[in-house]
BAFI-3210 file (N, C-alpha, C; in Angstrom, 3 decimals, decimal comma, padded with zeros to 6 digits):
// residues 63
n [1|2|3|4|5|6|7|8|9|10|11|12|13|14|15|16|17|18|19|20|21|22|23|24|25|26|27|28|29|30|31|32|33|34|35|36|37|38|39|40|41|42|43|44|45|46|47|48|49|50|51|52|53|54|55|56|57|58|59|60|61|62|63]
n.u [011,663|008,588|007,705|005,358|003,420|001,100|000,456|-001,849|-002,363|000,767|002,816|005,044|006,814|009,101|010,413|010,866|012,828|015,438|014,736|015,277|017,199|018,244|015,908|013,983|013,629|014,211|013,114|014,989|012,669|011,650|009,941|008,811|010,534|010,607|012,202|010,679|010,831|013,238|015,819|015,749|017,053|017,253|014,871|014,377|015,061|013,138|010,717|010,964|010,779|008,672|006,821|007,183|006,427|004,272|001,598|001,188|001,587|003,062|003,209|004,299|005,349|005,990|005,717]
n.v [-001,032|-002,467|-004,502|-005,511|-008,001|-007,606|-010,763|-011,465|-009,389|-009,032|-009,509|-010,475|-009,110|-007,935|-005,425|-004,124|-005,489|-004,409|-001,925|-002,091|-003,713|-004,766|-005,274|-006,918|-009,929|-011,673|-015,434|-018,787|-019,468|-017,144|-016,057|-013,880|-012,795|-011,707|-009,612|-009,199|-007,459|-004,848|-002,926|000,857|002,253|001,886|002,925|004,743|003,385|001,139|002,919|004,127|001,273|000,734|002,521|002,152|-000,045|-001,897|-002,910|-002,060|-003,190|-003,125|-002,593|-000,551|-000,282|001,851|001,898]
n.w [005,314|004,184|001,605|-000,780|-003,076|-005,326|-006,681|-007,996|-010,221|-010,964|-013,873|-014,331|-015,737|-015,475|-014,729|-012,296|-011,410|-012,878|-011,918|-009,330|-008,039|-005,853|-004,217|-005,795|-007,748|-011,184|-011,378|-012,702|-014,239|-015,224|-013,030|-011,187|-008,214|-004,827|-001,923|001,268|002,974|002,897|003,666|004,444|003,235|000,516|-000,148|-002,446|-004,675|-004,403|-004,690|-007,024|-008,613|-008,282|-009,286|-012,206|-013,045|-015,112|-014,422|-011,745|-009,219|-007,182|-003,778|-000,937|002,196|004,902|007,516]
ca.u [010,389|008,098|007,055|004,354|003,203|-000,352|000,602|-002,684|-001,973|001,799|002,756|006,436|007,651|010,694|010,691|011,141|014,038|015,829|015,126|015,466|017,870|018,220|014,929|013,261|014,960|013,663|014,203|015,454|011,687|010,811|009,001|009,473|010,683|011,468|012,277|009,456|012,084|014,239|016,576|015,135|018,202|017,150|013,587|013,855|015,117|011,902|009,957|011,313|010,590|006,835|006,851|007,746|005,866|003,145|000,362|001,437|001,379|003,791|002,827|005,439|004,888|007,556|005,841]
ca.v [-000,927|-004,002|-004,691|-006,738|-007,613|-008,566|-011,898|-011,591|-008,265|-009,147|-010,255|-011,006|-008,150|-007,597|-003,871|-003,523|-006,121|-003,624|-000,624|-002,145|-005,564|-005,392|-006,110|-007,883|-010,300|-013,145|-016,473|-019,256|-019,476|-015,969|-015,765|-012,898|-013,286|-010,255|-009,453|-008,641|-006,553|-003,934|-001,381|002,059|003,099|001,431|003,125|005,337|002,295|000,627|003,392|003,717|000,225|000,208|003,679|001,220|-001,702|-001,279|-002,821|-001,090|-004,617|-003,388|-001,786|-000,303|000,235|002,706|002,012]
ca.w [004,667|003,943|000,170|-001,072|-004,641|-005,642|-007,557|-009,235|-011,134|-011,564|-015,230|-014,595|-016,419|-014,994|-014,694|-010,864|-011,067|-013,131|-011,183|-008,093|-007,908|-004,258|-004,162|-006,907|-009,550|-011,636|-011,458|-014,040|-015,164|-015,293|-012,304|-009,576|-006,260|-004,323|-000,415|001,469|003,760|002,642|004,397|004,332|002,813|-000,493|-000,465|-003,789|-006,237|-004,558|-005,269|-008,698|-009,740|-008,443|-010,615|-013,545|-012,817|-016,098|-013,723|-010,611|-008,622|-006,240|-002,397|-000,175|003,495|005,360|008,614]
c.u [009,901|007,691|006,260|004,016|002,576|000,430|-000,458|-002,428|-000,597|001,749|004,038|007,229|008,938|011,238|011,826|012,815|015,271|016,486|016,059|015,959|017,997|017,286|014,069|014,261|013,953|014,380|014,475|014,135|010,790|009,932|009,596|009,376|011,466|011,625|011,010|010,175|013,118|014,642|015,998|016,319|018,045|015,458|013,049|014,462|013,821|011,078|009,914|010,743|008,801|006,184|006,985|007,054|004,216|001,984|000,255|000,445|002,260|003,372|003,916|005,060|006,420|007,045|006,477]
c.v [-002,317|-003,576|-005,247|-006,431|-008,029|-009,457|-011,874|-010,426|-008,668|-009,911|-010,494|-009,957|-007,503|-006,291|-003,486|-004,330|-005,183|-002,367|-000,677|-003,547|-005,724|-005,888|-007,541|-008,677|-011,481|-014,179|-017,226|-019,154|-018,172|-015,788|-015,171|-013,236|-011,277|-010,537|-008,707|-007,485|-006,062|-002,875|-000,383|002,754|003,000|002,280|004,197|004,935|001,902|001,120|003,751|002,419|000,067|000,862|002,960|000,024|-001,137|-001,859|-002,310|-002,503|-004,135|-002,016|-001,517|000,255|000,490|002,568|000,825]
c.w [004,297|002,319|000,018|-002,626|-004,785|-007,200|-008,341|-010,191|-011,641|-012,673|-015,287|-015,844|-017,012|-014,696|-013,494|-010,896|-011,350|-012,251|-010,086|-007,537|-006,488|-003,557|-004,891|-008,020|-010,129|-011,637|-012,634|-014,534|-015,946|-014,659|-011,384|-008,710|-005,741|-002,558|000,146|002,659|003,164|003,389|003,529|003,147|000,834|-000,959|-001,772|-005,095|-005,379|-005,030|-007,014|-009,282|-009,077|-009,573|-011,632|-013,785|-013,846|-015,236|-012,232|-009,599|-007,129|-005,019|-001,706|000,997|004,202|006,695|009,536]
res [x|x|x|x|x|x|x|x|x|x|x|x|x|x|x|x|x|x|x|x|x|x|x|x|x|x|x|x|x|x|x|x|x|x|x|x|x|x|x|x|x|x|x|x|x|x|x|x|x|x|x|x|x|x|x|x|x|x|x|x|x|x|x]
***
């Protein structure tokens, strides 16, 4: 699955990192970095942490 995260809506939250560490984590400054590629196998912690994400910054494409 591909991810993407509108950087302008994101507020560094940290939610998704939580849900979903195989994807998303912060770094030393508190700024997110995630994979823009994830195994399918991982696709309902991704969907979980977009579910969580209080400005709903994060897109998930399964095609």
């Amino acid at each position: 699955m591909k991810i993407s995260v509108d950087l302008d809506k994101c507020q560094d939250h940290g939610q998704c990192a939580i849900a979903a560490p195989v994807a998303f984590r912060m770094n030393d400054e508190g700024i997110l970095e995630y994979e823009t590629s994830v195994d399918d196998a991982y696709l309902d912690e991704v969907e979980d942490a977009a579910d969580v994400c209080p400005v709903q910054a994060i897109l998930i494409d399964q095609g």
